[in-house]
OpenMM code with the backbone's topology and positions (N, CA, C; nanometers):
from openmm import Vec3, app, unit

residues = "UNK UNK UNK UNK UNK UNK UNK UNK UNK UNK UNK UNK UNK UNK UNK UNK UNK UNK UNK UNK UNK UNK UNK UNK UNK UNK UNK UNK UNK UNK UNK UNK UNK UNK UNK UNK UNK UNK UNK UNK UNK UNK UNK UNK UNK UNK UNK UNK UNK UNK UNK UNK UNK UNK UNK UNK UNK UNK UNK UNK UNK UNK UNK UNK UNK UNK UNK UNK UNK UNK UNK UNK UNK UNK UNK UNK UNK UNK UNK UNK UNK UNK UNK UNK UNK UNK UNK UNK UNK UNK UNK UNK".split()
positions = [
    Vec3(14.3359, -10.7066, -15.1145),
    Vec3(14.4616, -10.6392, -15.1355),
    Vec3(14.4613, -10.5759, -15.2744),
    Vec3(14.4767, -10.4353, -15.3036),
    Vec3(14.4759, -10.3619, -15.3897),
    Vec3(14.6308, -10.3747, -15.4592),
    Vec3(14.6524, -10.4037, -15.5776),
    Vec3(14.8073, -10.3897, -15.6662),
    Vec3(14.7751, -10.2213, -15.7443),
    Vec3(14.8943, -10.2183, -15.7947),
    Vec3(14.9227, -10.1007, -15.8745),
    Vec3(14.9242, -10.1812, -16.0285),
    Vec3(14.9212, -10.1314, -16.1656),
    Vec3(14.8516, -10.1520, -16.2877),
    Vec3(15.0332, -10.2229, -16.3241),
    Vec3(15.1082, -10.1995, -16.2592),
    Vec3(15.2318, -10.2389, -16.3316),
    Vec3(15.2725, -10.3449, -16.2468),
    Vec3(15.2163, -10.3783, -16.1411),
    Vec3(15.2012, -10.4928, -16.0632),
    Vec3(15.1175, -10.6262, -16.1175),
    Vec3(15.0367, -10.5857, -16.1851),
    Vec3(14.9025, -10.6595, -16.2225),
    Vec3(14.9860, -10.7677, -16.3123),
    Vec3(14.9628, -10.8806, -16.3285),
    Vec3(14.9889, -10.9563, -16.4523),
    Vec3(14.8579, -11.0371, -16.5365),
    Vec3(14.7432, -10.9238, -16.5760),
    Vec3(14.6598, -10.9331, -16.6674),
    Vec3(14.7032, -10.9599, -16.8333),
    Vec3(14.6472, -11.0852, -16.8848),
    Vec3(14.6816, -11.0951, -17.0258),
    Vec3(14.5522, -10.9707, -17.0853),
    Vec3(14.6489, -10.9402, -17.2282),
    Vec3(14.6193, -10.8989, -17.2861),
    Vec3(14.5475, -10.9122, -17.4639),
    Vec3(14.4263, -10.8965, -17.4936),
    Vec3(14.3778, -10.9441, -17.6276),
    Vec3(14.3054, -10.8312, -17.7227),
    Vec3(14.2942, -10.9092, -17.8450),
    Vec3(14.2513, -10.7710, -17.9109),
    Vec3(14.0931, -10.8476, -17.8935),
    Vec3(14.0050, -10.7127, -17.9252),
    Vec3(13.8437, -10.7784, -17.8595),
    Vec3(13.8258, -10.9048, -17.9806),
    Vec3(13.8629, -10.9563, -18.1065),
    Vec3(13.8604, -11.0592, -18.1615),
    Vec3(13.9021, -11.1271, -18.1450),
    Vec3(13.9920, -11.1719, -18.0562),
    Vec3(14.0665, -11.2492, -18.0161),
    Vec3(14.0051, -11.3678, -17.9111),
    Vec3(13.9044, -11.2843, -17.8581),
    Vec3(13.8431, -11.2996, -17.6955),
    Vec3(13.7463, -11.4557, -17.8026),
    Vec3(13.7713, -11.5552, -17.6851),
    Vec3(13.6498, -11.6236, -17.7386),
    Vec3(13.4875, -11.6374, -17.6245),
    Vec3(13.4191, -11.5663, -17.7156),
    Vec3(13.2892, -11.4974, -17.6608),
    Vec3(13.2046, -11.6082, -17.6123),
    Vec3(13.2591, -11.7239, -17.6785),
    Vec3(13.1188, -11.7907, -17.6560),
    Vec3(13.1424, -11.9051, -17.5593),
    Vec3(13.2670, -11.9154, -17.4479),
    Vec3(13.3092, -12.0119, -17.3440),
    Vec3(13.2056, -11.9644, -17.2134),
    Vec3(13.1020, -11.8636, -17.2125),
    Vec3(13.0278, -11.8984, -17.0727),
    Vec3(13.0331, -11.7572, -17.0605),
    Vec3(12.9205, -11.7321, -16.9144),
    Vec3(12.8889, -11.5753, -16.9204),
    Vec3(13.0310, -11.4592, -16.8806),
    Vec3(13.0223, -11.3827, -16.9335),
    Vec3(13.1377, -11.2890, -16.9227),
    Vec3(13.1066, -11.1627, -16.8517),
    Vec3(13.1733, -11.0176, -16.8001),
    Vec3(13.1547, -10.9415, -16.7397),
    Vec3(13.2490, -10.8750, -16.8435),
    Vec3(13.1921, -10.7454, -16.8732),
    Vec3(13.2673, -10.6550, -16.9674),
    Vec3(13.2482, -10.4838, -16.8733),
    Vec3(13.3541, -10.4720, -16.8757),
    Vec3(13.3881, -10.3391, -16.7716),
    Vec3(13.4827, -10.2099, -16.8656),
    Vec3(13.3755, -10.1415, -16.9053),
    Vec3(13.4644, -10.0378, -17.0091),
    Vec3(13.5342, -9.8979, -16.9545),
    Vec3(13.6258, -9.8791, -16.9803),
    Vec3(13.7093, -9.7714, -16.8739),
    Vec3(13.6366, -9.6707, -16.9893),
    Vec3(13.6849, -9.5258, -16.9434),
    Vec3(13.6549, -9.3953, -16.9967),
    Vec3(13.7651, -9.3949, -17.1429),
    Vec3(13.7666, -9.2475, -17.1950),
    Vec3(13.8535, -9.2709, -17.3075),
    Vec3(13.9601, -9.1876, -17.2390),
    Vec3(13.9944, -9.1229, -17.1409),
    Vec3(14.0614, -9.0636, -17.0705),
    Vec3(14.1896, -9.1388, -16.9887),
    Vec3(14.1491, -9.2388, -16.9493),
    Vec3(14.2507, -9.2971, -16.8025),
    Vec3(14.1857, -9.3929, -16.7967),
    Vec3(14.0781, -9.4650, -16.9170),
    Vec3(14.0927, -9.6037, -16.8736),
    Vec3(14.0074, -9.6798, -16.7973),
    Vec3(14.0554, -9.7947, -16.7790),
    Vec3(13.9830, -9.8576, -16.6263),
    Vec3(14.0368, -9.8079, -16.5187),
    Vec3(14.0096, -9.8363, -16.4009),
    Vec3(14.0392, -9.7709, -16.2810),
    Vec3(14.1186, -9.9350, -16.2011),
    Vec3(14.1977, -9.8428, -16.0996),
    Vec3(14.2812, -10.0005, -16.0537),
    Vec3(14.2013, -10.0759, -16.0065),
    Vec3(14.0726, -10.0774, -15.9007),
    Vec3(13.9706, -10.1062, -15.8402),
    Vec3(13.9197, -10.2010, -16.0065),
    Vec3(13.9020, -10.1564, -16.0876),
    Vec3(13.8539, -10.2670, -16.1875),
    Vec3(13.9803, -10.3491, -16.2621),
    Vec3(14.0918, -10.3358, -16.2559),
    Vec3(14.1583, -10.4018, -16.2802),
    Vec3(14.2300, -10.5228, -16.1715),
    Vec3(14.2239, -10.4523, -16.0565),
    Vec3(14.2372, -10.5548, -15.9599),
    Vec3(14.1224, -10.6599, -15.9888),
    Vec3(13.9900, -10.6516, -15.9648),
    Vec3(13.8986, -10.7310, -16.0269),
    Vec3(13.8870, -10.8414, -16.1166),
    Vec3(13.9547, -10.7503, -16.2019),
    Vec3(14.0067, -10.8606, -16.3158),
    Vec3(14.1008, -10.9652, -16.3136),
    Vec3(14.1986, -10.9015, -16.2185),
    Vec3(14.3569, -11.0019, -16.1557),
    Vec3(14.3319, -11.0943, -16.0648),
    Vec3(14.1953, -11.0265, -16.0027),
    Vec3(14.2001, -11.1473, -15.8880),
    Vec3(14.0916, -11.3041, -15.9443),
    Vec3(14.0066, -11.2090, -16.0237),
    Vec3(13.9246, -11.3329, -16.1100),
    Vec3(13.9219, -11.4258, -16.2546),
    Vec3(14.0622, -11.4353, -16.2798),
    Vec3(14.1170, -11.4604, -16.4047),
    Vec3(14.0321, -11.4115, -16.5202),
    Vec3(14.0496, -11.2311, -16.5239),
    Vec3(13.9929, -11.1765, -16.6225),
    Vec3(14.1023, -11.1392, -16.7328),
    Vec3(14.0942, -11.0527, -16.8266),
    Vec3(14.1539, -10.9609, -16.9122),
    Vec3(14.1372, -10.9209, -16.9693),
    Vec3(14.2468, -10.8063, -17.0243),
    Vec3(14.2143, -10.6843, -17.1036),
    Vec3(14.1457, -10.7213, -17.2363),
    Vec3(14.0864, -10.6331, -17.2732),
    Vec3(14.0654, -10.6506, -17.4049),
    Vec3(14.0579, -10.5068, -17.4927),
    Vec3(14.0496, -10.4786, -17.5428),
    Vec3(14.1070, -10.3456, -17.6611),
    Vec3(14.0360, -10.3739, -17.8126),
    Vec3(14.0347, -10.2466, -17.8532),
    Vec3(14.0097, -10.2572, -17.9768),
    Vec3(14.0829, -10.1651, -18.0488),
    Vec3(14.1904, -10.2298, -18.1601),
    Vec3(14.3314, -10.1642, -18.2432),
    Vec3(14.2439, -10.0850, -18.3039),
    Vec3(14.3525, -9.9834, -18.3256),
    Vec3(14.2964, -9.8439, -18.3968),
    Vec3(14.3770, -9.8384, -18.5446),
    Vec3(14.3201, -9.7342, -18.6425),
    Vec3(14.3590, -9.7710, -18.7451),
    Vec3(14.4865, -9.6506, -18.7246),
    Vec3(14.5739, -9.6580, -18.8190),
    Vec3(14.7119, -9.5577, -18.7803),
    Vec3(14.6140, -9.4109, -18.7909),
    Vec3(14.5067, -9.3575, -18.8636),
    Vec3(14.4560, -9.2264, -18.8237),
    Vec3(14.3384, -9.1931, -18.7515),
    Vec3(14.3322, -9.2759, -18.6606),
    Vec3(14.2469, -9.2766, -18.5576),
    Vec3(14.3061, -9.3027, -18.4691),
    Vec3(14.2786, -9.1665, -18.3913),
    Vec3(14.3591, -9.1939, -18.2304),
    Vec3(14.2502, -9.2986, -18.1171),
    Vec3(14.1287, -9.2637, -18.1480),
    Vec3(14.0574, -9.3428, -18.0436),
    Vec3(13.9524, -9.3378, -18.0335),
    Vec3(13.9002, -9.4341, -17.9649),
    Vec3(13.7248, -9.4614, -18.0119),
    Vec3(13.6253, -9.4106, -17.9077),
    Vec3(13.5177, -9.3565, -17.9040),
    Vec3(13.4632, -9.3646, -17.7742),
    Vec3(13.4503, -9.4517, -17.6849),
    Vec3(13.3988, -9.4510, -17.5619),
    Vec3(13.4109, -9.5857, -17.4764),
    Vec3(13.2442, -9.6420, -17.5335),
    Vec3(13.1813, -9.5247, -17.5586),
    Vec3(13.0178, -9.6460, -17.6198),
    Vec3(13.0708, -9.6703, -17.7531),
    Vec3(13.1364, -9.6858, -17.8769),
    Vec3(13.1893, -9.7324, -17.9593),
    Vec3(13.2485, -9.8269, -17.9321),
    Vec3(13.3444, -9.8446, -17.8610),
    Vec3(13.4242, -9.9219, -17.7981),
    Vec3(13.3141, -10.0782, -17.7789),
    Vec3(13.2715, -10.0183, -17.6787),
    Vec3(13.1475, -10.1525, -17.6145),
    Vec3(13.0745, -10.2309, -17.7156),
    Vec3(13.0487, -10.0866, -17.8424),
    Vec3(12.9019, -10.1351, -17.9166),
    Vec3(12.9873, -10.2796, -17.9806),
    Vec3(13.1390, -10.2197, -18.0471),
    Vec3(13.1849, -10.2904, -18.1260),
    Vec3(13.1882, -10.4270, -18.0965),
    Vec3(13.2861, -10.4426, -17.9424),
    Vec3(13.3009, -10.5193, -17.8780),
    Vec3(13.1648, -10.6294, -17.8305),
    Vec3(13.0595, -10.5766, -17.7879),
    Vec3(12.9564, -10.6455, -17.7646),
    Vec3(12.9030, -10.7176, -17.8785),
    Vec3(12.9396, -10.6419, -18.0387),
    Vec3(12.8381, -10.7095, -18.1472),
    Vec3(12.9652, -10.8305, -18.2065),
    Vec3(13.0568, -10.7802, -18.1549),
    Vec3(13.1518, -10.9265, -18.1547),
    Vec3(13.1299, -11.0725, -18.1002),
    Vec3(13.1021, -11.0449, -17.9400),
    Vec3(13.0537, -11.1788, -17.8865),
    Vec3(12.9301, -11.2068, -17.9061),
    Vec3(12.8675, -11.1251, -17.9523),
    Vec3(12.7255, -11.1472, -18.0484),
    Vec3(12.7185, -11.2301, -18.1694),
    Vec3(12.8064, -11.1757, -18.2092),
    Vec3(12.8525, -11.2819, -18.3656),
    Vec3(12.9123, -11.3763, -18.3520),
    Vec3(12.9714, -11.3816, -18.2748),
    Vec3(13.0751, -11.5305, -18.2480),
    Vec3(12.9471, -11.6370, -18.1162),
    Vec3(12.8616, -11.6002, -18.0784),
    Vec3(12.7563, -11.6785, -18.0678),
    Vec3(12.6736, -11.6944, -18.1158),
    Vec3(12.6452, -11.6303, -18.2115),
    Vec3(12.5480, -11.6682, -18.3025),
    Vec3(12.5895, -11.7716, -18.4244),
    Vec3(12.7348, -11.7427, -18.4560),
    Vec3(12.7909, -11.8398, -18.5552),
    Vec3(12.8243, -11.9847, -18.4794),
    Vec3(12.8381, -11.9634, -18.3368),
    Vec3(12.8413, -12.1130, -18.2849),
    Vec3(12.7275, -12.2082, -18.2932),
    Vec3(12.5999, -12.0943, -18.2564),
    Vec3(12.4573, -12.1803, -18.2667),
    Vec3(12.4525, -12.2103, -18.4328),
    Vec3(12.4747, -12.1384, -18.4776),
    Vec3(12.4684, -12.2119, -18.6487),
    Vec3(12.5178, -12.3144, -18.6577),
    Vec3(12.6556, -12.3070, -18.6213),
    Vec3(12.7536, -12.4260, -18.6735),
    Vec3(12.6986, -12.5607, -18.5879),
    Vec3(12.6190, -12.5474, -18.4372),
    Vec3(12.6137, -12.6577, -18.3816),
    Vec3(12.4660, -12.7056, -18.4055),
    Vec3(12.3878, -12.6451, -18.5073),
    Vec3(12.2755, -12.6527, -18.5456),
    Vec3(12.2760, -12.7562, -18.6919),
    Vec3(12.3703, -12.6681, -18.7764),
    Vec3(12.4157, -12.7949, -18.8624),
    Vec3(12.4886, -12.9373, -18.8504),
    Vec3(12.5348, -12.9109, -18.7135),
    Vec3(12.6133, -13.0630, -18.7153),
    Vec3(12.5306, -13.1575, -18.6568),
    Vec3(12.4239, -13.0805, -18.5656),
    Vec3(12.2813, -13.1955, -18.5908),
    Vec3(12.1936, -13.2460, -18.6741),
    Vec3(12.2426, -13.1900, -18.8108),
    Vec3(12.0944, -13.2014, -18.9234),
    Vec3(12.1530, -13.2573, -19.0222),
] * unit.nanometer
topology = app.Topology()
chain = topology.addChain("A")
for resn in residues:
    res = topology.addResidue(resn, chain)
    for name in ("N", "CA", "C"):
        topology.addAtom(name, app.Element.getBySymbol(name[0]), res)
């Protein structure tokens, strides 16, 4: 069953917010145009997913969608890599 985007009750986060390092994730980047598509947001509603975004500064209207990703990806990059640190020292 397909919803409409104002139907959906997807939470919403800023991509720092997201914690990267609870298990494998699926990252689905809409265009810079219109977004994700309902077909990927249904997706998300039906598999306890959510949004995630990245805030813009007040003179920047918007990022590319491969900007978008790079940022976003070197985020849960860093926030697993600082977990393996931290759980590396609490063995030693």
């Amino acid at each position: 069953m397909l919803f409409s985007s104002d139907e959906l009750n997807i939470p919403t986060s800023e991509y720092f917010q997201v914690d990267w390092t609870l298990g494998p994730s699926v990252l689905i980047i809409g265009n810079e145009a219109t977004g994700l598509g309902e077909n990927a947001k249904n997706l998300a509603c039906q598999n306890g997913g959510q949004l995630v975004h990245v805030p813009m500064a007040n003179t920047i209207d918007s990022l590319s969608a491969a900007m978008s990703g790079t940022v976003i990806i070197y985020e849960a990059y860093r926030q697993c890599i600082t977990a393996k640190q931290v759980r590396h020292k609490t063995r030693t």
